[in-house]
C-alpha positions in Angstrom: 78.7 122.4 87.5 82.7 122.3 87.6 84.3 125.2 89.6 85.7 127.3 87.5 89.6 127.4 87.7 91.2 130.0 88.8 93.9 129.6 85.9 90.5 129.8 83.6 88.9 132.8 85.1 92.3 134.5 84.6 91.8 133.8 81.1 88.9 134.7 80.4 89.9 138.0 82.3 92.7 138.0 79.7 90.3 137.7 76.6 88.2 140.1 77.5 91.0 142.7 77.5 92.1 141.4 74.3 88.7 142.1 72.8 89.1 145.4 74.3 92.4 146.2 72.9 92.0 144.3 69.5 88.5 144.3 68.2 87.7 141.3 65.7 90.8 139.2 66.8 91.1 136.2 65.0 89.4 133.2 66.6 92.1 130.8 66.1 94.8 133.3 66.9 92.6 133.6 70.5 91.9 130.5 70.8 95.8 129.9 71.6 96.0 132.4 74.4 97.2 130.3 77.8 97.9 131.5 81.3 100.1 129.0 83.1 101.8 129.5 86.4 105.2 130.9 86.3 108.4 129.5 86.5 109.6 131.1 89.6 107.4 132.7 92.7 109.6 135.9 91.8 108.0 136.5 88.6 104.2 136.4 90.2 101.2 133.9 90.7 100.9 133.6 86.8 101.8 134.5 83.1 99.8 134.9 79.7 101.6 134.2 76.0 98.6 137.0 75.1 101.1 139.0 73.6 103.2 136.8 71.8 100.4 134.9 70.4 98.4 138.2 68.7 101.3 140.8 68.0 101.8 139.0 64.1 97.6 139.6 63.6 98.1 143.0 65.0 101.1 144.4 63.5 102.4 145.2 66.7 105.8 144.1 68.2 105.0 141.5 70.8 106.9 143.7 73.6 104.7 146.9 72.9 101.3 144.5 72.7 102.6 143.1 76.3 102.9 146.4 77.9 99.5 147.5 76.7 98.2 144.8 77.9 100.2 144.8 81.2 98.5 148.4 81.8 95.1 147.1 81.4 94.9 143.8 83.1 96.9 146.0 86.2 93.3 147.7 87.1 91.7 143.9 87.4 90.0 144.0 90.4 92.1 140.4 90.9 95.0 141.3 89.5 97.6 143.2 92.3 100.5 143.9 89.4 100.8 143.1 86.1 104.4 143.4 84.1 105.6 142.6 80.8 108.0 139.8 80.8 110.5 138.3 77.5 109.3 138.4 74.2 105.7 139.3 74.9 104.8 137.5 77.9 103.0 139.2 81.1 103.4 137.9 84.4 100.3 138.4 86.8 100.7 138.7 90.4 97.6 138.2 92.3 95.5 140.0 95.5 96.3 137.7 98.0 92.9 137.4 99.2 92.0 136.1 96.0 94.2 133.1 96.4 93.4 132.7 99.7 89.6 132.5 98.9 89.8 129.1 96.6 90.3 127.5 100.0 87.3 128.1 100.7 85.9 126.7 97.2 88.0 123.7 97.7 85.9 123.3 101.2 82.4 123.5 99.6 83.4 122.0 96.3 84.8 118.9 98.2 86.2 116.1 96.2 84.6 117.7 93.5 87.2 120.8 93.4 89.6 119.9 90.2 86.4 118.2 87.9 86.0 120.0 84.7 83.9 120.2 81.8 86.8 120.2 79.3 85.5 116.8 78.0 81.9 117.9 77.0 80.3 114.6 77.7 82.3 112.8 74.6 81.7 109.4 74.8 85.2 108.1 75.0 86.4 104.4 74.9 89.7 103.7 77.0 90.9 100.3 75.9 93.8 98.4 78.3 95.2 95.5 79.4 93.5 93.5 77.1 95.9 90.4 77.5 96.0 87.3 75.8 94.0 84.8 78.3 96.9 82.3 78.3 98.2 82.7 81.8 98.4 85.2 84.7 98.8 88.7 84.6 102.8 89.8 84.7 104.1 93.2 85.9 104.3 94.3 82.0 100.4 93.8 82.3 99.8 95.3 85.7 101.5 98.6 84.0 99.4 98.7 81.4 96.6 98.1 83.5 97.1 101.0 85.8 97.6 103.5 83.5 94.5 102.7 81.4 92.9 102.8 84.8 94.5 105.8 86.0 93.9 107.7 82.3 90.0 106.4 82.5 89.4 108.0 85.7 91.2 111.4 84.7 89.0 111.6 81.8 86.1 111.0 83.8 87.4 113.9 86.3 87.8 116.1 83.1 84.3 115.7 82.2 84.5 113.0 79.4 82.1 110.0 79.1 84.5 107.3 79.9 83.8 103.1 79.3 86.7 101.1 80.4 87.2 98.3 77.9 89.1 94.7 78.2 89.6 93.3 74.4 89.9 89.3 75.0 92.0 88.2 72.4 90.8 84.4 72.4 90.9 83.9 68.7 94.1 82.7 67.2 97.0 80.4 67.0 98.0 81.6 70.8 95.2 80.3 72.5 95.0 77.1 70.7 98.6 76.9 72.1 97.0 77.6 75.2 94.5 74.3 74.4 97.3 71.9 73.5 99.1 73.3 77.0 95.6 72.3 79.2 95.4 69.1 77.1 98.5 68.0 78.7 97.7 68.6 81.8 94.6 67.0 81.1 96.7 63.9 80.4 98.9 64.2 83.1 95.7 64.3 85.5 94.7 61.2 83.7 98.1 59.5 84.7 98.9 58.6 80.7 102.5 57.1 80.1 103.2 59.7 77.7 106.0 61.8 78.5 106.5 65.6 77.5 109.3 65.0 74.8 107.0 63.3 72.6 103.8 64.8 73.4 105.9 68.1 72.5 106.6 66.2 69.1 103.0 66.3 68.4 102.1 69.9 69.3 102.2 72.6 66.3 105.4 75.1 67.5 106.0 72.9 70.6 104.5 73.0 73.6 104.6 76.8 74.7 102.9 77.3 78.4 104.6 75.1 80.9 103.6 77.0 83.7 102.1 75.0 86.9 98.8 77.1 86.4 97.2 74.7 84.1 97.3 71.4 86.4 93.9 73.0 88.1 93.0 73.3 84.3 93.9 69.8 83.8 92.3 69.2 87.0 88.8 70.6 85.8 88.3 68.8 82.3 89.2 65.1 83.9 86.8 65.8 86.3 84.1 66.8 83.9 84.6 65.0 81.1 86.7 61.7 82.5 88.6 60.0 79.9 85.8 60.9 77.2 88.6 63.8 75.3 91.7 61.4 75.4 91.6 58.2 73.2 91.3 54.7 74.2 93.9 53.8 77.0 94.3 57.1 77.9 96.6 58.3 75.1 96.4 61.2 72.9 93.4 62.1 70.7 93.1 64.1 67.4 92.9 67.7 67.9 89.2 67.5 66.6 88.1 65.2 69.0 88.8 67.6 71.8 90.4 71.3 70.7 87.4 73.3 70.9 85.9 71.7 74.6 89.5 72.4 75.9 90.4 75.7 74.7 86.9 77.2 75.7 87.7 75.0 79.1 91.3 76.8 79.3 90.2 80.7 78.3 87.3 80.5 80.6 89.7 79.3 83.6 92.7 81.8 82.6 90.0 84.6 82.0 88.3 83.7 85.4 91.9 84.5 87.0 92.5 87.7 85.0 89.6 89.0 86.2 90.4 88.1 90.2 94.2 89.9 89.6 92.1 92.8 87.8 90.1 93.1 91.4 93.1 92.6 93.2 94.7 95.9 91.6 91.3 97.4 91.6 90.4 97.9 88.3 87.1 97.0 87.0 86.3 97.4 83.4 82.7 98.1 82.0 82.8 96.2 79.1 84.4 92.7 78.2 84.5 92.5 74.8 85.4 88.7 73.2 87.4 88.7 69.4 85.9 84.7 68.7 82.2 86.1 69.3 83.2 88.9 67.1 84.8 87.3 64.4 81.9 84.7 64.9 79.4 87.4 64.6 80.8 88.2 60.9 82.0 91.7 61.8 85.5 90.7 60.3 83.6 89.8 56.8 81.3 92.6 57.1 83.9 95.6 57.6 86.2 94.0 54.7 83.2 94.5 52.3 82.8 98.0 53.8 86.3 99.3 53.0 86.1 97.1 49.8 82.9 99.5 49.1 84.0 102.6 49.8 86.8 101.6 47.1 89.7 101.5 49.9 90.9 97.8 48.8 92.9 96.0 45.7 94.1 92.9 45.6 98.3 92.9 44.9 101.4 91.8 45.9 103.6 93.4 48.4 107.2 94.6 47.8 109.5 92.1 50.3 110.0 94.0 53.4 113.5 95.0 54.7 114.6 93.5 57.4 112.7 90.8 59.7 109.6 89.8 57.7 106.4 90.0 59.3 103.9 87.1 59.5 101.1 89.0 57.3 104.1 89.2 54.4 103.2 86.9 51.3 105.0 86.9 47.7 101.2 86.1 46.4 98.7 88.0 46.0 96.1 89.5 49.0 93.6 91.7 49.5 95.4 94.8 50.5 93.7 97.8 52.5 95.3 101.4 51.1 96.9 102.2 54.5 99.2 104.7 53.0 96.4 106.6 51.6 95.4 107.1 55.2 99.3 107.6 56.2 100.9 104.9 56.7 104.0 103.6 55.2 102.9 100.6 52.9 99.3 98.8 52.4 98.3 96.2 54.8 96.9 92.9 53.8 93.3 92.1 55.0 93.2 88.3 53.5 95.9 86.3 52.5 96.2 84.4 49.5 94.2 81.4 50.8 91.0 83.2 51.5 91.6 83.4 55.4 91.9 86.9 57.3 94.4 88.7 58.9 94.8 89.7 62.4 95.0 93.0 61.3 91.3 92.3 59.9 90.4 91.4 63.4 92.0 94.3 64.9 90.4 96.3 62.2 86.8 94.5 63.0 86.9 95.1 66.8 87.6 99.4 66.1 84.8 99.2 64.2 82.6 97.7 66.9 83.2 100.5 69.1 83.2 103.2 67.0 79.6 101.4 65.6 79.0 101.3 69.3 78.7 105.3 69.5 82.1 106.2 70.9 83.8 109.1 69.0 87.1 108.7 70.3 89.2 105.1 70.9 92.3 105.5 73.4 94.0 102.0 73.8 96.4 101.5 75.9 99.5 99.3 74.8 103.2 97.4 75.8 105.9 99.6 73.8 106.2 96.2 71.6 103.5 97.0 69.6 104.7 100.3 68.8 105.2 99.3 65.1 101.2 98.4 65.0 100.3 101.7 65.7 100.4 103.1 62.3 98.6 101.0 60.5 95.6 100.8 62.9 95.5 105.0 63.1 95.4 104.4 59.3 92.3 102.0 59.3 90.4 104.1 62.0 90.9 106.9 59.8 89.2 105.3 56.8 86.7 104.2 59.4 86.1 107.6 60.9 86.3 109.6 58.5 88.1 111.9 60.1 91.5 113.1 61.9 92.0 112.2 65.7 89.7 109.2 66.6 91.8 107.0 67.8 95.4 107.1 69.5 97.5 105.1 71.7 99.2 105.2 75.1 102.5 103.0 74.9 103.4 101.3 78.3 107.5 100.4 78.3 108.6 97.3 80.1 109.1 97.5 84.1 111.9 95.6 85.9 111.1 94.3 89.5 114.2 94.7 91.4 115.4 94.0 95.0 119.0 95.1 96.5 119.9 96.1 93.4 118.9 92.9 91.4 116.2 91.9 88.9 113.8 89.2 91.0 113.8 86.2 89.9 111.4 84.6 87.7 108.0 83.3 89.6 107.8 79.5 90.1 104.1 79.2 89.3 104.0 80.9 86.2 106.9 79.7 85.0 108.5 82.7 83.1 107.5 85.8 84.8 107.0 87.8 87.6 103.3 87.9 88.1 100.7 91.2 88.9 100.0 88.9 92.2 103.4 88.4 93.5 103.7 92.3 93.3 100.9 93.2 95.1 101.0 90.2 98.0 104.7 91.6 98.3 103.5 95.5 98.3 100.0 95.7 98.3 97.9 97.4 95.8 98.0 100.9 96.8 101.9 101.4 96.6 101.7 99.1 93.5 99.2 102.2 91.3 101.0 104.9 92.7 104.2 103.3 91.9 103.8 102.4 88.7 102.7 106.2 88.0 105.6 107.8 88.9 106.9 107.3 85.8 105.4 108.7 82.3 104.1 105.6 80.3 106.5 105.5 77.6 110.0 105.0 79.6 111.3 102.4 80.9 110.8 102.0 84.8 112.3 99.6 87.5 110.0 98.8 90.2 112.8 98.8 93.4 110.6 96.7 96.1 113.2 97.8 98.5 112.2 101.8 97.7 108.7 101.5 97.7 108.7 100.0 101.5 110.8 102.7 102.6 109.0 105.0 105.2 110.9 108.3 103.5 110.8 111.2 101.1 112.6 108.9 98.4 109.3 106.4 98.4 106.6 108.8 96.7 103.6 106.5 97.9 104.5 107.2 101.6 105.5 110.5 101.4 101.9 111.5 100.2 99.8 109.2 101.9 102.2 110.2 105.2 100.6 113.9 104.6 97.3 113.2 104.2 97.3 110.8 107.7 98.9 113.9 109.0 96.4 116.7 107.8 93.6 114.3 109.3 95.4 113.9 112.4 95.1 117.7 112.9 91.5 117.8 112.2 90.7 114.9 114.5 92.7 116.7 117.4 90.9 119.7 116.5 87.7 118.0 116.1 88.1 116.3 119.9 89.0 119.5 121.5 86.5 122.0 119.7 83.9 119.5 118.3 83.1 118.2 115.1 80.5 121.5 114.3 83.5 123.6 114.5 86.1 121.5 111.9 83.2 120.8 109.2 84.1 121.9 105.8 81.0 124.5 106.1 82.2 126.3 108.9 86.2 126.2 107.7 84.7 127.7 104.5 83.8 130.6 106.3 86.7 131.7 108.2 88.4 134.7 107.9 91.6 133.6 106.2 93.2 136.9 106.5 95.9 135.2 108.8 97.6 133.2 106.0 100.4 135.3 104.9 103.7 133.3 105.7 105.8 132.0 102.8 105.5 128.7 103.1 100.9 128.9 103.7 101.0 131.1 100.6 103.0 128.1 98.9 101.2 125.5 99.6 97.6 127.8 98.6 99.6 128.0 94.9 99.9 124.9 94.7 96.0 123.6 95.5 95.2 125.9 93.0 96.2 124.7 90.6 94.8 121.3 90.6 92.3 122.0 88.7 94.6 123.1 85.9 96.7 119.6 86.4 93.4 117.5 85.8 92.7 119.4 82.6 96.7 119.4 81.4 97.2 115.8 82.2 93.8 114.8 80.7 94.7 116.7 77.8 98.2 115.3 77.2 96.9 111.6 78.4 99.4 111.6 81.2 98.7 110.2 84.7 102.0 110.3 85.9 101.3 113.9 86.2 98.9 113.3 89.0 101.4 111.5 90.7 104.0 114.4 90.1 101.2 116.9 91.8 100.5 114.9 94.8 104.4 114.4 95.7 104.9 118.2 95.2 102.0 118.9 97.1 102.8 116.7 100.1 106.2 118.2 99.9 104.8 122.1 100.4 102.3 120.7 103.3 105.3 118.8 104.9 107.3 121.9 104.7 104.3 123.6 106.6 104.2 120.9 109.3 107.8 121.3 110.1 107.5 125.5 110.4 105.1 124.6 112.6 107.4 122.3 115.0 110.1 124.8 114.8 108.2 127.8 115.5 105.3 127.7 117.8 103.4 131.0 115.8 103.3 128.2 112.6 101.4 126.0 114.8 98.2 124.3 113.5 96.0 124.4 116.6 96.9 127.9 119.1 93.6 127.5 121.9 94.3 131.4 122.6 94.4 132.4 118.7 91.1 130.8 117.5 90.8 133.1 114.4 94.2 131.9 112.8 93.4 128.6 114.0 90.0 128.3 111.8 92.4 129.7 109.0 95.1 126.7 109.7 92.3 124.2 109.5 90.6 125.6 106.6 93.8 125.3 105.1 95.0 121.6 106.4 90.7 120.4 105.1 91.6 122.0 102.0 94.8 119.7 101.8 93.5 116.8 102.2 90.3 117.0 100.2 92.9 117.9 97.3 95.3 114.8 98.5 92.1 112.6 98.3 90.6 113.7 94.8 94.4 113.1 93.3 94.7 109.6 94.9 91.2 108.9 94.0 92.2 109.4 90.0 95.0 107.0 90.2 92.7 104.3 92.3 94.9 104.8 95.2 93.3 105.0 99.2 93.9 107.5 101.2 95.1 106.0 104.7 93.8 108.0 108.3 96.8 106.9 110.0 100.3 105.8 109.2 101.0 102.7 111.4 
């Protein structure tokens, strides 16, 4: 089982009063009752909206509600004062003791401290990255990629039923660009006299990946299939002598690569899910004739867009879906005028999959491009569903690598593009997650390589792995000069911790408290970055700590003739970095021993 919060048991301390005070309050009105840290240390440990929330229901001014309810949380046996605050707020200051004794729960809960059942075991899908398998993974990817990653593992922490989920989107006039791209490598490996101008000529759209990643490609089908996919003399054949062997040849080898970049960056998805098998399964046909059955499709002609028409746009007629029944802005064509499907049909095809598949909630994670999709495919899961709230989507802006102030330049080998491997042989993979989560999904980031191999403050990945190397350097000086029985989280539990009264220890006690609280807030709002927020504030309080305890030898950790306050400073530091561990755990990010 979770630990309890302490922001939680404070609540339900809270409700219990209400019940007391207000007999019968409304459910929903209850349900609405938060207490949240304060603003300022000044004002106490925490605050309820109680007041503010109930005082309409009761017929009571909020500020008369808030002092009645002041007056009875005050005899809490947790609660040390209690004080009306604004328009019906109360602030709660804690017992000391009481805050003092979740270090000890953080010691026996372990890792575990922060988990919570908020998610109820709903299966939840967490689609990302999902790229089209026509060349390496860029930085835009590797974004997407870690916060997918990063939101996965929060919900897990929160208690949800998480699959991670890569959509391969190797169906499509992209990746028979791809084909044409390999073919001519293929070509080139066979030495044909054809130059690129007038093979271009031949190629639908032109020849779109020039990247130096296909030659291996190339490379493969000459020497499995010799000159058997080129005609005679080694020239160019029809498309249908060779377009399907080479494109399965070319998404196999770009797919292969994703998935080494994936490992390199550490993320692992459960489930690989492929839009040819699906649209070869029928699912496309078969979710058309549902919606077509439940009376959710006409055929008609749309209005002329304003603006930049979109591909799916036709003056003839198509089978429309009624998207705006479901809220969207205009219907969406399903099939076009010449009996073929849409890509929205795909799309719609694959959401049906997993919501067939038992999930009852679809996150998927996506560039800020496709912002103008979102609509539409909220609309379709709706009908799908039959409900509110099944599906939503994280956006991921575009990130900038920059060095002395300047946007790298492009990378040779893929041609256009920084990829996810330059980034992490330049950074490694650690500072790479934590970077890219120091920023909430949806703005616009630059990734200074300059910044991130700083050894200071400024450089978030350091400054937090630098305090978790230092809380385990005070434990294994402690554990080599009083022995390993002495610094185990058992015995740290149960010191007396009555000897943690300075400023600066009660701080940093506030602030591991409250991690459970982040977990269930971040996983709750789908934000990440608010891990990484937490750990930088954290590391800041226990940094703070450290350097009290260099100025003033009464702060220091390990005092051989005070061993009571010493057991307390330990229990404290274990607690620290158990916390630092779990939050670098959810965003995939190791925790280092040692700074070198």
């Amino acid at each position: 089982m979770p630990h309890p919060d302490l922001f939680a048991t404070l609540r339900a301390r809270v409700l219990a009063t209400l019940e007391s005070l207000l007999p019968g309050a409304d459910t929903a009105a209850l349900a609405r009752v938060e207490v949240s840290p304060t603003r300022e240390e000044a004002h106490g440990d925490m605050a309820t909206n109680a007041a503010l929330v109930l005082a309409r229901e009761a017929k009571r001014k909020p500020a008369e509600l808030a002092a009645e309810l002041a007056a009875a949380l005050a005899a809490a046996p947790e609660i040390a004062a209690a004080a009306p605050a604004g328009p019906g707020f109360v602030n709660l200051r804690l017992h000391p003791a009481v805050l003092r004794g979740e270090i000890s729960a953080i010691l026996r809960a372990g890792e575990s401290y922060g988990e919570s059942g908020l998610g109820a075991g709903i299966p939840v899908n967490v689609e990302y990255v999902s790229a089209n398998p026509t060349g390496p993974m860029h930085v835009g990817h590797c974004r997407g990629a870690v916060v997918g990653d990063a939101l996965a593992n929060l919900l897990a922490r929160a208690g949800y039923a998480v699959t991670k989920e890569y959509y391969i989107n190797d169906a499509g006039a992209q990746v028979d660009a791809l084909a044409w791209a390999a073919y001519w490598r293929y070509l080139q490996a066979l030495d044909t006299p054809l130059d690129e101008a007038a093979f271009d000529a031949q190629v639908p759209g032109g020849l779109q990946y020039r990247g130096d990643y296909l030659i291996a490609v190339g490379e493969a089908l000459l020497a499995r299939h010799g000159d058997r996919l080129a005609a005679p003399g080694a020239m160019p054949a029809g498309p249908a002598h060779w377009l399907a062997t080479v494109r399965a040849a070319a998404v196999a080898a770009m797919m292969a690569a994703i998935r080494e970049d994936l490992a390199l960056l550490g993320v692992d998805p459960d489930v690989f899910t492929s839009e040819r098998a699906l649209v070869g399964s029928g699912a496309v046909d078969a979710v058309i004739a549902r919606l077509g059955a439940a009376g959710l499709l006409y055929e008609g002609v749309l209005e002329p867009p304003k603006g930049r028409t979109p591909e799916d746009w036709e003056p003839r007629a198509q089978t429309l879906f009624r998207a705006t029944q479901f809220g969207d802005d205009v219907d969406r064509p399903l099939r076009k005028s010449d009996g073929s499907n849409t890509y929205f049909a795909n799309d719609i095809a694959y959401h049906a999959d997993k919501l067939d598949r038992g999930f009852a909630h679809l996150i998927d994670v996506w560039g800020a491009d496709h912002g103008g999709y979102v609509a539409r495919l909220k609309a379709a899961v709706k009908a799908l569903a039959g409900r509110e709230g099944a599906f939503e989507v994280v956006l991921c802006q575009i990130v900038r690598v920059m060095r002395a102030g300047q946007p790298v330049k492009m990378s040779k080998r893929a041609g256009t593009y920084v990829t996810l491997r330059d980034l992490i042989d330049e950074v490694g993979r650690d500072a790479v997650r934590f970077t890219m989560l120091t920023r909430k999904s949806d703005a616009q980031m630059e990734f200074d390589l300059d910044a991130v191999m700083a050894q200071s403050r400024e450089n978030p990945v350091f400054y937090v792995q630098y305090a978790h190397a230092r809380a385990r350097s005070v434990l294994r000086h402690a554990e080599a000069e009083w022995g390993a029985a002495a610094v185990a989280a058992a015995a740290l539990a149960g010191a007396d911790l009555g000897s943690l009264q300075s400023d600066a220890e009660m701080a940093l006690i506030r602030r591991l408290i409250a991690w459970p609280r982040t977990v269930e807030a971040a996983a709750a709002a789908r934000e990440p970055h608010r891990i990484a927020f937490f750990l930088y504030d954290l590391a800041a309080d226990f940094h703070m700590l450290w350097n009290r305890g260099r100025e003033d030898a009464r702060m220091r950790f390990l005092i051989a003739d005070r061993p009571e306050e010493t057991s307390a400073r330990l229990a404290l530091v274990a607690a620290t970095a158990i916390v630092v561990r779990s939050g670098l755990g959810v965003l995939g990010v190791t925790p280092v021993e040692e700074m070198r």
